[in-house]
C-alpha atoms as one frame of an Amber mdcrd trajectory, in Angstrom:
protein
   0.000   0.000   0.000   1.852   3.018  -1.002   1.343   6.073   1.506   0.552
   8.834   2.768  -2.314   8.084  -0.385  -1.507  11.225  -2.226   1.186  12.828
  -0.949   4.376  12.629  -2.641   7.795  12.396  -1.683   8.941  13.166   2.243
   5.884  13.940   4.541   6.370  17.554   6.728   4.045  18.875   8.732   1.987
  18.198  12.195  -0.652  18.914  14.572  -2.745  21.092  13.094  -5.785  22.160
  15.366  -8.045  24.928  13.573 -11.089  24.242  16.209  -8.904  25.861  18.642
  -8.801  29.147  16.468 -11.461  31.890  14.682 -11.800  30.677  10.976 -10.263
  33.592  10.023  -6.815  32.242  11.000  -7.633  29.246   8.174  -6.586  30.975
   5.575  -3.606  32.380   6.611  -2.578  28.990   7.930  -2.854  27.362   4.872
  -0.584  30.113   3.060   2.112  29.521   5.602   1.826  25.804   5.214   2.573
  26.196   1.506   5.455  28.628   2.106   7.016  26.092   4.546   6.633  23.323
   2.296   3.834  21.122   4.232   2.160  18.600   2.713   0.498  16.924   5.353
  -1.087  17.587   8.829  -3.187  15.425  11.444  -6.100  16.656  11.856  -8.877
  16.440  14.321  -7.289  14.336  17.351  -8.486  16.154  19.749 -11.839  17.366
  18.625 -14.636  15.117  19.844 -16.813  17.656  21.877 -16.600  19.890  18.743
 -17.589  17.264  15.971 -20.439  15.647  18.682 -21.370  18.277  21.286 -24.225
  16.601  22.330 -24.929  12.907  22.712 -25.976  12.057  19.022 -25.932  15.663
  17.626 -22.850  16.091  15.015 -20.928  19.208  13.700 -19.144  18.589  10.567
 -19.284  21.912   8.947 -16.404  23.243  10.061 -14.132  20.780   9.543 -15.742
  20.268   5.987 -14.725  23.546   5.635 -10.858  22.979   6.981 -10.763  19.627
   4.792 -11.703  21.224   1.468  -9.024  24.396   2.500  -6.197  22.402   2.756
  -7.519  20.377  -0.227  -7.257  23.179  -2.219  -3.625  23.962  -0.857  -2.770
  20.788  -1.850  -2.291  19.585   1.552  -3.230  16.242   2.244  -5.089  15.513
   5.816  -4.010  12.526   8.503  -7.504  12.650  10.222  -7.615  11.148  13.356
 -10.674   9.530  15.183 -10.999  11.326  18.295 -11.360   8.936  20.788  -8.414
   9.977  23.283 -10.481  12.726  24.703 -13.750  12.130  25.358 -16.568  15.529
  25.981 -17.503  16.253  28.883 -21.100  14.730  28.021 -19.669  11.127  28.131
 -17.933  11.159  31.124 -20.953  12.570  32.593 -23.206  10.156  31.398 -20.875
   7.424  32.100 -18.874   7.477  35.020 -17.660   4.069  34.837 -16.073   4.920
  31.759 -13.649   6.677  32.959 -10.165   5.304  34.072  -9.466   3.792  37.554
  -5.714   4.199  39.309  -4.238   1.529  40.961  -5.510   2.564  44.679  -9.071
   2.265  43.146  -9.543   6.063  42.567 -11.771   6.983  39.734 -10.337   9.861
  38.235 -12.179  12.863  36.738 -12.960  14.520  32.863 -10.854  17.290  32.870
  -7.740  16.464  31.144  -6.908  13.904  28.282  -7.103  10.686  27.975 -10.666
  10.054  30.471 -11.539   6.820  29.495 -11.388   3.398  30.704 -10.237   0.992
  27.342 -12.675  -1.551  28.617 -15.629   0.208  29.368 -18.354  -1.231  26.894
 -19.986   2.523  26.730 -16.599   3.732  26.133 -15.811   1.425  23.311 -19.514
   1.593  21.700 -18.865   5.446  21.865 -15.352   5.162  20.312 -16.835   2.779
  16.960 -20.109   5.219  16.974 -17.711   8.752  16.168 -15.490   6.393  14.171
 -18.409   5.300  12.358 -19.560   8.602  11.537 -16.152  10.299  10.908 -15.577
   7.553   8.045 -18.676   7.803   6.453 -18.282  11.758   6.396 -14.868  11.871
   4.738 -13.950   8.386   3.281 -14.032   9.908  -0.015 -12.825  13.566   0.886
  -9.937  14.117  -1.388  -8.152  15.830   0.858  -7.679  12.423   3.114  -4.174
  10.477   2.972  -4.361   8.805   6.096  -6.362   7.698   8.981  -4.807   8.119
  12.249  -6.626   6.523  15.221  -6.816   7.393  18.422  -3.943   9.020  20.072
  -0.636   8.015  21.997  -2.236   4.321  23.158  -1.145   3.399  27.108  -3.258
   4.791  29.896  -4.147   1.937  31.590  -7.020   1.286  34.170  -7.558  -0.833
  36.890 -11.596  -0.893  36.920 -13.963  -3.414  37.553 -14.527  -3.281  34.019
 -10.072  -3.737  32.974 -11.040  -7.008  35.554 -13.895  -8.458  33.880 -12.025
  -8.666  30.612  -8.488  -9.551  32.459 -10.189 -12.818  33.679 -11.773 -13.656
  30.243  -7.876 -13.160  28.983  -6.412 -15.639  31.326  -8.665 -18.673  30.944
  -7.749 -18.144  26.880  -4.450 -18.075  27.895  -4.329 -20.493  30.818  -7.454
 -22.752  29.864  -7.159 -23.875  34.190  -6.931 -22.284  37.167  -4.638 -25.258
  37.733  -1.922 -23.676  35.115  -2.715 -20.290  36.175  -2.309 -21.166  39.662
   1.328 -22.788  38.542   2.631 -19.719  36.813   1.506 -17.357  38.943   3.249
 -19.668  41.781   0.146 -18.857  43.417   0.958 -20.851  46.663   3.027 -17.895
  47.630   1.242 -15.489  50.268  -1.644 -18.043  49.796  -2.642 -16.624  46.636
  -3.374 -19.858  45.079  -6.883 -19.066  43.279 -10.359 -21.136  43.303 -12.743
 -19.251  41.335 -12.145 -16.756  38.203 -13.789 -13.981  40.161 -11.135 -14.172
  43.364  -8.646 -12.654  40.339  -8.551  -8.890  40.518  -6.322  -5.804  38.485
  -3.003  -5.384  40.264  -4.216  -2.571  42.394  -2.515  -1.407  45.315  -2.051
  -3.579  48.110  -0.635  -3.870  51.445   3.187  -5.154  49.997   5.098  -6.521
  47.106   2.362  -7.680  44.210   2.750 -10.341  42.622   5.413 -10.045  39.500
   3.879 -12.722  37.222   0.245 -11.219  37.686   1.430  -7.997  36.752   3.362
  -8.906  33.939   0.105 -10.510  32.609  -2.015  -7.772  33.102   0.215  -5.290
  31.187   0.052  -8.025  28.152  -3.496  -7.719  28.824  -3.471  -4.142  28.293
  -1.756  -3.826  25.519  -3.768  -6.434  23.924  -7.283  -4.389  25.038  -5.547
  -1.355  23.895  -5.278  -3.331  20.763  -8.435  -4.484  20.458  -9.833  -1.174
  20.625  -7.337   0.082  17.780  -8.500  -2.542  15.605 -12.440  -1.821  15.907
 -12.312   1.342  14.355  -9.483   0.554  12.097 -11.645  -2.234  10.701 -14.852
   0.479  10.399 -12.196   2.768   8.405 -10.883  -0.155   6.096 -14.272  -0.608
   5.195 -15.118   2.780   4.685 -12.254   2.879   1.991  -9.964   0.236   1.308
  -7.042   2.566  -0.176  -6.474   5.044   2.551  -3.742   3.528   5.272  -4.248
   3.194   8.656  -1.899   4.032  11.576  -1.717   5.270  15.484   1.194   7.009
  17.030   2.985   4.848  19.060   4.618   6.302  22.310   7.445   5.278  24.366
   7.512   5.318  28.345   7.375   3.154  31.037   4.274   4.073  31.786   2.707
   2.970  27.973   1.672  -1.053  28.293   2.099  -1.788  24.475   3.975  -4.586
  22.741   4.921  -2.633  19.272   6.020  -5.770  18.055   2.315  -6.943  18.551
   1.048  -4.221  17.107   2.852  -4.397  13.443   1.154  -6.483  12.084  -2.140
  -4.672  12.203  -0.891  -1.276  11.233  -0.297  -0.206   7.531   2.425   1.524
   8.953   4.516   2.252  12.257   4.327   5.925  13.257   6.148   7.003  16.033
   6.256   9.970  18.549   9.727  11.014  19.698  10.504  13.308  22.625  13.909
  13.214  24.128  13.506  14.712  27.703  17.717  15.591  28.017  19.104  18.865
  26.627  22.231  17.431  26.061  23.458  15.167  23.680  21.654  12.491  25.115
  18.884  13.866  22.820  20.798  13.061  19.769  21.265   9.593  21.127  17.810
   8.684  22.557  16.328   9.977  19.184  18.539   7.872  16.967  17.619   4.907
  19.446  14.008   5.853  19.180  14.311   5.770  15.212  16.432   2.483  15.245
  13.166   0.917  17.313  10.549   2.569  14.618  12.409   1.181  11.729  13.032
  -2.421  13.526   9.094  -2.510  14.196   8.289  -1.605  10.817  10.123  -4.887
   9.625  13.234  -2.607   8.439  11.180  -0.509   6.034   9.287   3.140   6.133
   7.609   4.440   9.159   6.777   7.548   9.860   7.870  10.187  12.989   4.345
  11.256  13.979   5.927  13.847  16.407   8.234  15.671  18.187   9.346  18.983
  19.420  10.160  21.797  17.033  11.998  24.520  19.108  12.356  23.247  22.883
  13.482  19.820  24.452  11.072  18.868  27.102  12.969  17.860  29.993  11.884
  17.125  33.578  12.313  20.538  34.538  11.111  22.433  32.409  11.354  22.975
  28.405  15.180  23.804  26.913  15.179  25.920  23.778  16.990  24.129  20.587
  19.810  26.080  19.488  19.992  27.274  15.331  19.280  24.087  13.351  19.020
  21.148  15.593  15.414  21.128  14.905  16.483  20.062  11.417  19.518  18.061
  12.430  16.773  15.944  14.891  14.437  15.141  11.929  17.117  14.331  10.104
  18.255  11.399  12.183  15.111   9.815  11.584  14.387  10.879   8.028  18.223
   8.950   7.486  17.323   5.827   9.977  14.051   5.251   7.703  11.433   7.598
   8.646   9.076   8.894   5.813   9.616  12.921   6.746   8.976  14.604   9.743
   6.023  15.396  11.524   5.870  17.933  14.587   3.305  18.974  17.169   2.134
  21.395  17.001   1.800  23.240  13.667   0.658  26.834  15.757   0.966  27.514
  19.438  -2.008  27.736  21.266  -3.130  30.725  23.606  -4.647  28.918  25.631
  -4.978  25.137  27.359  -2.777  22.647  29.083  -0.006  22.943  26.361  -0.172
  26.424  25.349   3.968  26.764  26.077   4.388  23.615  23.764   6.725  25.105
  20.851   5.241  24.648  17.407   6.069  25.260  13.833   4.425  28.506  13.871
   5.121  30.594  17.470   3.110  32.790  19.230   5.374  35.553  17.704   3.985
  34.433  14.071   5.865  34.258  10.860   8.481  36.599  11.542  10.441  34.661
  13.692  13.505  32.503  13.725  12.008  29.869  14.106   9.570  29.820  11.528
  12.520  30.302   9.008  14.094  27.689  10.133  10.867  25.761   9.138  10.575
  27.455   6.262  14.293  26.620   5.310  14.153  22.706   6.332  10.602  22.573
   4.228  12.178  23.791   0.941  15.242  21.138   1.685  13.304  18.363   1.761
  11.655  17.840  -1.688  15.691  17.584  -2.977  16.543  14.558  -0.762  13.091
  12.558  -1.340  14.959  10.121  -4.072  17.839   9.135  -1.477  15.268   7.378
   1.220  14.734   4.565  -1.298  17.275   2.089  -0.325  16.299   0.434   3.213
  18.909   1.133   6.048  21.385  -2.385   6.233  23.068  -3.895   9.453  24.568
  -6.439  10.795  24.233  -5.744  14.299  21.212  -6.042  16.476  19.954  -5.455
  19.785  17.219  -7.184  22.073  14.391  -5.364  22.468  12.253  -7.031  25.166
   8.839  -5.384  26.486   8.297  -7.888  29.154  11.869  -6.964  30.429  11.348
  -3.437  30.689   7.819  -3.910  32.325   8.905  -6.772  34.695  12.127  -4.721
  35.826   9.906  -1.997  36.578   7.744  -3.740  38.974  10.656  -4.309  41.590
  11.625  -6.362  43.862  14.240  -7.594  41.733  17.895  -8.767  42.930  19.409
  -5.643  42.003  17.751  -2.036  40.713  17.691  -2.480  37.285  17.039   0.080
  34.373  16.198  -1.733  31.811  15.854   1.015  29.184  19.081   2.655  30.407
  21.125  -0.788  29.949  19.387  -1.146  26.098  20.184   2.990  25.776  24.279
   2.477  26.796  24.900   0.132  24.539  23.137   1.942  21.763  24.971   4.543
  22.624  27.914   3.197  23.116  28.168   1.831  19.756  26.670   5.254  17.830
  29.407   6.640  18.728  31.421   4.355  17.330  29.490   4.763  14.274  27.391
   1.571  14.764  24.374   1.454  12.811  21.744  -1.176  14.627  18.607  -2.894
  14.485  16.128  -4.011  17.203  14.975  -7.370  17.027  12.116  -9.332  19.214
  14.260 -11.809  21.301  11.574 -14.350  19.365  11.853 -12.699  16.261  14.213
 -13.308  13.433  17.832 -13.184  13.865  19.290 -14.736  10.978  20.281 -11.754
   9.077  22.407 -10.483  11.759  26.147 -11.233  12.885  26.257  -9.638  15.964
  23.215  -9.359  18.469  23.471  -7.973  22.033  21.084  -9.219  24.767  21.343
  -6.485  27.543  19.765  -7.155  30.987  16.832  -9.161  29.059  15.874 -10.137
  32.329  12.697 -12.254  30.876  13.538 -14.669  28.882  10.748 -17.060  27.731
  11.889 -21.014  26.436  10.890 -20.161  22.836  13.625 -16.769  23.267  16.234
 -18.934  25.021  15.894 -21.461  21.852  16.357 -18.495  19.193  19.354 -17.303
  21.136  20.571 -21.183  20.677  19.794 -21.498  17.376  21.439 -18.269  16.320
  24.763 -18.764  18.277  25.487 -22.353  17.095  24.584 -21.126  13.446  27.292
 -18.915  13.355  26.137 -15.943  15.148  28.170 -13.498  17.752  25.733 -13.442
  21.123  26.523 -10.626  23.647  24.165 -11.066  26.888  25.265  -9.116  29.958
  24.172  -9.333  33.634  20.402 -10.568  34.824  19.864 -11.669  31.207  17.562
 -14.957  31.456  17.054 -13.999  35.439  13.666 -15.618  35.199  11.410 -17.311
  32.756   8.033 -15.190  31.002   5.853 -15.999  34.068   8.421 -14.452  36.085
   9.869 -17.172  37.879  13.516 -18.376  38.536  15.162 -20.269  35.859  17.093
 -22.942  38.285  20.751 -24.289  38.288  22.616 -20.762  37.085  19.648 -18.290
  35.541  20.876 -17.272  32.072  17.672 -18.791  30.871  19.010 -22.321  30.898
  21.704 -21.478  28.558  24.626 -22.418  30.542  25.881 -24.810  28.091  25.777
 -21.848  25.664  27.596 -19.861  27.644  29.989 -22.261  29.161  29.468 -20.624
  32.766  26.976 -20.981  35.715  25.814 -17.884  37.610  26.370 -18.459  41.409
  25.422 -15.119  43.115  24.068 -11.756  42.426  25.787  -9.171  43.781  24.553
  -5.321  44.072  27.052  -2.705  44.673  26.866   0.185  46.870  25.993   3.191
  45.100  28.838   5.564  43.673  31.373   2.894  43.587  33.388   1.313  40.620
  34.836  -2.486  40.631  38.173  -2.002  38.095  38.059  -4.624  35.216  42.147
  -5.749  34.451  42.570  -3.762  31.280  39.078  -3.163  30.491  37.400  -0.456
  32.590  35.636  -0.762  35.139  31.668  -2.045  36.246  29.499  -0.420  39.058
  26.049  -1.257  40.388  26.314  -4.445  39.418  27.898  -7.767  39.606  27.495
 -11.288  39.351  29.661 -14.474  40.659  30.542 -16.670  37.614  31.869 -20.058
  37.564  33.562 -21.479  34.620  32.067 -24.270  33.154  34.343 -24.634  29.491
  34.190 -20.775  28.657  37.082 -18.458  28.823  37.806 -15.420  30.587  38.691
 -12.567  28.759  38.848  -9.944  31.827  38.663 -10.096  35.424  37.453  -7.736
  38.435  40.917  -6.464  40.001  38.993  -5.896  43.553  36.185  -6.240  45.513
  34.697  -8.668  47.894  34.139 -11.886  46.710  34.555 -10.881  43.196  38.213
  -9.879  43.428  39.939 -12.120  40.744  36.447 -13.627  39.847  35.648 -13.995
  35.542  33.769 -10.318  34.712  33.492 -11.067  31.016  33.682 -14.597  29.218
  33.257 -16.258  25.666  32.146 -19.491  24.709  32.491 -21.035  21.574  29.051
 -22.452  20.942  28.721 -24.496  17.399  29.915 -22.461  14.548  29.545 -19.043
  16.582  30.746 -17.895  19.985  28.788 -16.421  23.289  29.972 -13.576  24.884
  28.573 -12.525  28.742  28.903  -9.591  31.138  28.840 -10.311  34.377  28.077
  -6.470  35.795  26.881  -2.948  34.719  30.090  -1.852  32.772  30.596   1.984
  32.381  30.563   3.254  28.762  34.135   3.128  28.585  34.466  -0.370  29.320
  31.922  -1.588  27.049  33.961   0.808  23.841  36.989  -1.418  24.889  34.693
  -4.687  24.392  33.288  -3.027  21.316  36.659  -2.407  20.081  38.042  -5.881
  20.555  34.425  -7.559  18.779  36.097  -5.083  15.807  32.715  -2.961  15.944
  33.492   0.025  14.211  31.431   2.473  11.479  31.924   5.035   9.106  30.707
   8.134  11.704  30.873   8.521  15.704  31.346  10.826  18.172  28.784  13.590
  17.360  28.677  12.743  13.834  26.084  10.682  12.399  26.728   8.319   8.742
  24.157   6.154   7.524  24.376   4.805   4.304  21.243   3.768   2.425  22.427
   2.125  -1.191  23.683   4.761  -3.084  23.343   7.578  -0.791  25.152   8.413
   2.360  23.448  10.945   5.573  26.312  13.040   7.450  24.439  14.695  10.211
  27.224  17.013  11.852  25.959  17.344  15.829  29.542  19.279  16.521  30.526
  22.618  17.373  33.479  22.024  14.719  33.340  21.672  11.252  33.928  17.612
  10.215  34.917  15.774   7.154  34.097  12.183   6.401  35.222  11.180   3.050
  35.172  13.919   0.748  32.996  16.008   2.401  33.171  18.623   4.602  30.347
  19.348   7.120  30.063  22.284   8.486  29.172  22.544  12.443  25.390  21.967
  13.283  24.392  21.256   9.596  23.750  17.920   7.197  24.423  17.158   4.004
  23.453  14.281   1.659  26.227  12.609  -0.613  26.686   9.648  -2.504  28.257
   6.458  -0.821  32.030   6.083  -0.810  32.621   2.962  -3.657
């Protein structure tokens, strides 16, 4: 399915929101769309108390109006179904629709996202305004796209979340008997009788349960799901050619399994907001377009949004200097992503996110930052024919969301940051130059040479096979410390964790061992860990460095190799600091083209230099200047 339908060449645009604005504004947005080059905006996300106001009474008009504008500034529309925000009406009318906290709390309308997933009224609602918004503009010529919902992952904890949590675990366990068993349920007699005893995960008096938990976030994801695919199955039907997406968001806080999800979008669209205003925002936006592309199957997606003129960090927003706005899109636009969306297109006066930057500032046109869109805009259209060529690698990294969401439970035998330990080695090997995929630790590996497993704590049988499989095949493993800690109900994998690999690996894991805080264990010629450590015992593999002190560790294997059938094994027994894990990177010969604040991804015959320096840079025969980006052909 080729898309956006309609729209040709790189997508730019964003948010657009003209029910937040007099139509007199219309106009002049549309002019300074086509002056920045935008060809496409989402449209109508947020607008379900304008298009239904009251319970059954619809308001089309104006955005009949806004459709056929941008129509005729040949600006194709993303229109959303505008089920993230229910009106006030709803809520109202059903108060059980509306999501329930942990601690049982019933929250209030007055913000977004005031729903409960499972609600039936909720869901009925959602296909009802669904329903109506695709018969209204199925055929509006304007349309490209249809974007559902918004930013999937507030979960609830309702009676309602429990009903349909129960009906998911007898499809999954069939018997309270197997339930009972994976849920090692004769812990803190919670051994269940009945389907009813089984509640949400809500807060309790202690520790939860970690293998209920886990479950209930697959649940979510997989009600969140359902929901998606309701409407997107009343918009297929409305008009088989237009494709179908949501934006997918990242946090710890968002219970979705993108690499469920795939397979029932037309294509992955992403929303990227690095919250550091350092250059940890270069490096968690190239790891959040290395994810997008890996979910897409290695083809197009699409970068839904980000932040045009601030970074968003926990304390507050942190202006982007002169032409990292451009130098941000850019790293995904080169790591696969179809153009570059933003929210917002123009600031708002008023509401929750009226200091949000956007494309067009409070100040108006006549801004700096509006040229810079204006500049970046008339760019694009002369780099379209270089995203042809998919992005090719040989190295890959785990990407497991049971790990992240069972190391964020707690109780674990050591804190653990799950997306941290995936980040440093991303990180670690950008700046080495290091192009990688992501990978499902079920999914596919053949294609790769090298794949890292970092602290992929859960570790199902069916993973710990594919890990097998690919090592004895030929392939270069790389698992570091709590990798296969326990199985995917949570529970202990016996006789030296590592997910029963220890053959694999040629070692047995002994002990855990935390560190205090603010203290580094030296490595002999390789660094040094903190944090975290494990005891190894040998069992046929070699070690390649040792810890030079500590208690019990002192002398004790940190890192090992295994030869395993035609490939070898490689595990890290601790948290290693980024400089230990470059020396490891340097002796696996792991080594690109760019590095160090410099961004090179080749794509066939075309090569992206993205220059993140304060100094000007040359890689081959070109010269970057500091801050920009260039386009060239790929050294022969």
């Amino acid at each position: 399915m080729h898309w956006p339908k309609g729209v040709e060449g790189l997508c730019y645009g964003g948010d657009y929101n003209p029910e937040q604005w007099p139509e007199e504004v219309w106009d002049d947005d549309v002019a300074l769309m086509r002056e920045a080059g935008v060809n496409l905006v989402s449209v109508g996300v947020f607008s379900w108390a304008r298009l239904e106001p009251r319970p059954g009474e619809y308001d089309f008009g104006w955005l009949d109006r806004v459709m056929d504008k941008l129509h005729s500034g040949g600006i194709g529309v993303n229109l959303a179904t505008p089920t993230a925000s229910p009106p006030p009406w709803f809520t109202l009318a059903h108060p059980d629709a509306l999501n329930t906290r942990p601690d049982g709390v019933r929250q209030v309308h007055g913000s977004r996202d005031t729903y409960d997933i499972c609600a039936p009224a909720y869901r009925e609602a959602s296909r009802s305004i669904a329903a109506k918004v695709a018969e209204r503009y199925a055929g509006h010529p304007a349309l490209a796209m249809w974007h559902v919902h918004n930013e999937y992952g507030s979960a609830t904890f309702s009676a309602h979340a429990e009903t349909n949590f129960r009906a998911w675990l007898q499809q999954k366990y069939s018997t309270l008997e197997a339930l009972n068993a994976a849920w090692w349920g004769s812990f803190w007699s919670q051994h269940y009788s009945d389907w009813d005893q089984i509640l949400a995960p809500r807060a309790t008096q202690y520790l939860a349960n970690p293998a209920h938990e886990l479950d209930f976030k697959r649940f979510t994801s997989d009600a969140m799901l359902g929901h998606f695919i309701e409407q997107r199955d009343i918009l297929r039907a409305a008009n088989p050619e237009v494709p179908i997406t949501t934006n997918l968001v990242f946090g710890q806080w968002v219970p979705v399994d993108p690499w469920r999800w795939a397979s029932e979008v037309d294509l992955i669209a992403f929303d990227s907001y690095p919250g550091d205003p350092g250059e940890r925002a270069e490096q968690i936006s190239a790891l959040h377009a290395d994810l997008s592309r890996s979910w897409a199957g290695g083809g197009d997606w699409l970068l839904m949004e980000q932040n045009a003129a601030e970074i968003s960090t926990p304390y507050g927003p942190v202006s982007k200097t002169p032409g990292r706005m451009a130098r941000h899109s850019m790293i995904h636009i080169s790591r696969g992503s179809k153009g570059a969306m933003y929210f917002q297109w123009r600031a708002g006066r008023g509401g929750a996110e009226q200091w949000h930057s956007a494309l067009v500032p409070h100040a108006g046109k006549n801004t700096r930052m509006f040229r810079e869109v204006v500049d970046f805009g008339q760019a694009l259209p002369s780099i379209a024919h270089t995203i042809e060529s998919p992005v090719k690698t040989d190295t890959a990294i785990l990407w497991s969301p049971d790990s992240w969401w069972a190391t964020g439970i707690g109780h674990l035998p050591a804190p653990i940051d799950y997306f941290e330990d995936v980040a440093q080695i991303h990180r670690v090997l950008r700046d080495r130059g290091v192009v990688v995929d992501f990978v499902s630790p079920e999914g596919d590996l053949s294609g790769y040479r090298t794949v890292f497993a970092p602290s992929t704590y859960v570790l199902s049988r069916a993973a710990a096979e594919n890990l097998r499989w690919f090592t004895a095949g030929g392939g270069r493993l790389v698992a570091s410390s709590l990798t296969g800690a326990v199985d995917e109900h949570c529970q202990v994998w016996l006789d030296g964790y590592l997910g029963g690999l220890t053959d694999l690996f040629g070692i047995r894991v002994t002990e855990h061992l935390p560190q205090p805080p603010g203290e580094l264990r030296a490595l002999w010629n390789f660094g040094a860990a903190e944090k975290f450590c494990e005891l190894v015992e040998l069992r046929g593999a070699q070690c390649v460095t040792q810890y030079a002190a500590g208690d019990l560790i002192e002398n004790q294997p940190a890192v090992t190799v295994n030869p395993f059938g035609e490939g070898e094994a490689w595990y890290v027994s601790c948290k290693l600091v980024d400089e230990a894990w470059d020396r490891l990177f340097e002796a696996l010969e792991l080594q690109g083209p760019g590095g160090q604040g410099v961004d090179v991804i080749d794509r066939g015959q075309w090569r992206f230099i993205i220059n993140h320096t304060t100094a000007e840079t040359q890689i081959g025969h070109v010269i970057i200047p500091a801050g920009s980006w260039a386009v060239d052909k790929t050294p022969q």
